[in-house]
Structure formats: structure tokens, C-alpha cells
Phi, psi and omega in degrees: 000324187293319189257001191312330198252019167253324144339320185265005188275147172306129168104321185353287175328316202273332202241299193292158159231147166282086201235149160272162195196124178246119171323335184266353179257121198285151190090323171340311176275356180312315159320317222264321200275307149004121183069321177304131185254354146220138196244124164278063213263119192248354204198143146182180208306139214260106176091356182243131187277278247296302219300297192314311181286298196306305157343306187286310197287333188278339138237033166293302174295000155266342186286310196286356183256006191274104165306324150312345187268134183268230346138136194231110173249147189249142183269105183244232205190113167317323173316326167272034177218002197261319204256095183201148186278323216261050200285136150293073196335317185270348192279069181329170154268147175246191149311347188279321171322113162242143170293178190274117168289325204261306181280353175287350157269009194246150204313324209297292198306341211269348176254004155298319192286319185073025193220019162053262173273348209295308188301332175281313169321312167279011190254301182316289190312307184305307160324289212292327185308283199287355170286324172277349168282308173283359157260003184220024179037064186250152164283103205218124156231148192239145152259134209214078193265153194244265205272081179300115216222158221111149152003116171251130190302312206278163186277345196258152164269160181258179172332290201300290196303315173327301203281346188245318183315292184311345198277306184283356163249051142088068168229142208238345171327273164323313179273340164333301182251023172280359176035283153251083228249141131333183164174124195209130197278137161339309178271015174262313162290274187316348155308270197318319155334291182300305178309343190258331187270343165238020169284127191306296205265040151231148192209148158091249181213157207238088166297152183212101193202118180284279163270119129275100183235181169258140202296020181248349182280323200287295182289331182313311183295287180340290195304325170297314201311301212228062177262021135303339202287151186255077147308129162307079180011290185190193171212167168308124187277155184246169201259066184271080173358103174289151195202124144193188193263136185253087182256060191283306185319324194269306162324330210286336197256012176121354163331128175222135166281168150239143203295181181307300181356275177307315193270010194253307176305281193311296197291339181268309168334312186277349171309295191306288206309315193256000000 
């Protein structure tokens, strides 16, 4: 049932494998990884430090046993590079950016944010990353995509769709403290992976954000777009950091975004539809 909808995707048959596998468990991915010449870790659990770091290493140390592998790109998080006190208005944030490990801990954010754990996890997970790949001479590039919006595959919504669905029936709750947010249509992100694992000359780490805005900007679009929709107005102001992104690293290699638009039309399409 957890994977029923990746089955019905075209080629499934013909192509995909199924292997089980547990992040806390080493070794686990040796099967899944085993022959590969390149490896995706694109996910893990949302709010859990242990599973996301420890994970990620666990299956790093199945990579490192592979003699096949060219390259390992990692699913990281605009979150590890945003959530800092010493943001600069005129200073996009780049890849050279990390978040503050001390404010993703400190209780004020972690209960402000409601989304608990996620950025000191993925901050963590990442770190931990490039300390075992350069100690084990792995080819690791991170894609560090930011608020993620589109066409959802699974029948269950994840956090991120869950959160926009409510926005479109007129709830301010969830989107109340993203306040000022990044945004990259879903099928962009997955572009940027296969470009970063088969262009020879990317390294290191890759933001991946078409607009950056603020959520009184966000409905402004929406509401025009979609005035059936009981869009919200507007929301309370908050005390927010101006920001934005500098993803010229990612362009540089030929990248073209697609605007909110487009990915706020597929995702509300795929909304209906489902």
C-alpha cells in the first residue's frame, strides 16, 4: 500500500525495484545500493533528528561499499541555510550559507516554527553528510530545495501539500509563520537532481528556489489567480527577516525555474483531480 502509487507510474514494471530497507539500520541499503552508479537519498523523516542523521550515514556507508558509484546527490533543505540571526537584507543567502545549529535549538524557534525539528535535522543530516563523504572520498552533491509546491504522486498529502491545501480553503494557521518563504514547483526539483548528478562539473551544494516571497504577496497572487478559492487576505504582521536567494549556481548550469504560477496551477489541478 505505501508504494502502490509508484507502481501505476509508466516503465514501473518494467524498471523499478522494491528493496526493503531501515534507516536506523546499518547496512540495510547495501541491496538497494549495491551496482548503482548513482544514488538519490532524497527523504527522511520530517521532525526526527536521530533517524534523518543517523540515517543518511547509514546509508552513505552502503555507497562507500559500492566500487560502482560515480555520485551520490542528497535531498537537503533551504532551512539548512535561512535559519540565522546574521541575515543581510542587501546579501542574497548562497550556498556558502549555514543555518545557526544554536537557534534551531533553542526552544523560542522550535516553538514558534511548529514544525519542530525539521531545519536542525536537515542541517545536521547535511553536515554529517559532507563530513563522511570527504572522509571517504564520496562524490556527494546536496540539492537544497525550498518551500515545495505541485502535483502530489501519493494518495496520503505530505506536510508541505497538507499546508497549502489548507491555505486554499481559507486557513492561516499553518502558513501564519512561514512568513517570508522560498518556493520551487515540485517537478523542478527533480530536474535539479538529474542535472546535478549528470552534469561532470557540479559540486558541492545547489539552492533550489524559483520566488521568494512573503505570504501577504502569496495570497495577493493566489486570490487574483483563483477567486473562487476562500483565500486568505492577508495575515498578521510578524517580525521576519528579509531575505532572498542567490541561485545563480544552479542557472549558471542552465537551469530555468518555473514561475509560482505554474506551480500553484499544477498543484491546485492535481488537488481537484484527486
Amino acid at each position: 500500500k505505501k508504494v502502490a502509487h509508484l507502481w501505476r507510474l509508466e516503465g514501473a514494471k518494467e524498471r523499478l525495484k522494491s528493496v526493503r530497507a531501515d534507516l536506523l539500520e546499518e547496512g540495510s541499503f547495501d541491496d538497494a545500493i549495491m551496482g548503482c552508479q548513482g544514488v538519490f537519498h532524497t527523504a527522511s523523516p520530517e521532525e526526527i533528528v536521530e533517524p534523518a542523521v543517523k540515517g543518511t550515514v547509514n546509508v552513505l556507508g552502503s555507497c562507500k561499499k559500492n566500487p560502482s558509484l560515480r555520485r551520490v546527490v542528497l535531498t537537503s533543505s533551504s532551512s539548512a541555510v535561512r535559519v540565522k540571526h546574521d541575515i543581510h537584507s542587501n546579501t542574497p543567502l548562497d550556498d556558502s550559507s549555514w543555518s545557526s545549529l544554536q537557534l534551531c535549538r533553542s526552544l523560542e524557534f522550535l516553538v514558534e516554527r511548529g514544525k519542530l525539528w525539521y531545519a536542525l535535522a536537515k542541517t545536521l543530516a547535511e553536515k554529517a553528510a559532507w563530513e563522511f563523504c570527504t572522509e571517504n572520498k564520496i562524490d556527494l552533491v546536496t540539492v537544497l530545495p525550498a518551500f515545495v509546491v505541485g502535483p502530489s504522486l501519493p494518495p496520503d498529502l505530505c506536510s508541505t501539500a497538507s499546508d497549502v491545501l489548507a491555505l486554499l480553503k481559507g486557513e492561516t494557521e499553518l502558513f501564519q509563520w512561514n512568513g517570508r518563504m522560498g518556493y520551487i514547483h515540485i517537478d523542478d526539483v527533480a530536474l535539479c537532481h538529474i542535472l546535478v548528478y549528470e552534469h561532470e562539473g557540479a559540486s558541492g551544494r545547489y539552492l533550489c528556489s524559483s520566488t521568494v516571497i512573503d505570504n501577504d504577496e502569496l495570497v495577493s497572487i493566489l486570490s487574483a489567480r483563483y477567486p473562487s478559492l476562500p483565500v486568505p487576505k492577508g495575515f498578521a504582521k510578524l517580525d521576519r527577516t528579509y531575505y532572498e536567494f542567490n541561485t545563480s549556481k544552479l542557472t549558471s548550469l542552465g537551469f530555468k525555474f518555473r514561475p509560482i504560477e505554474e506551480m500553484f496551477d499544477d498543484c491546485i489541478k492535481a488537488l481537484v483531480e484527486q
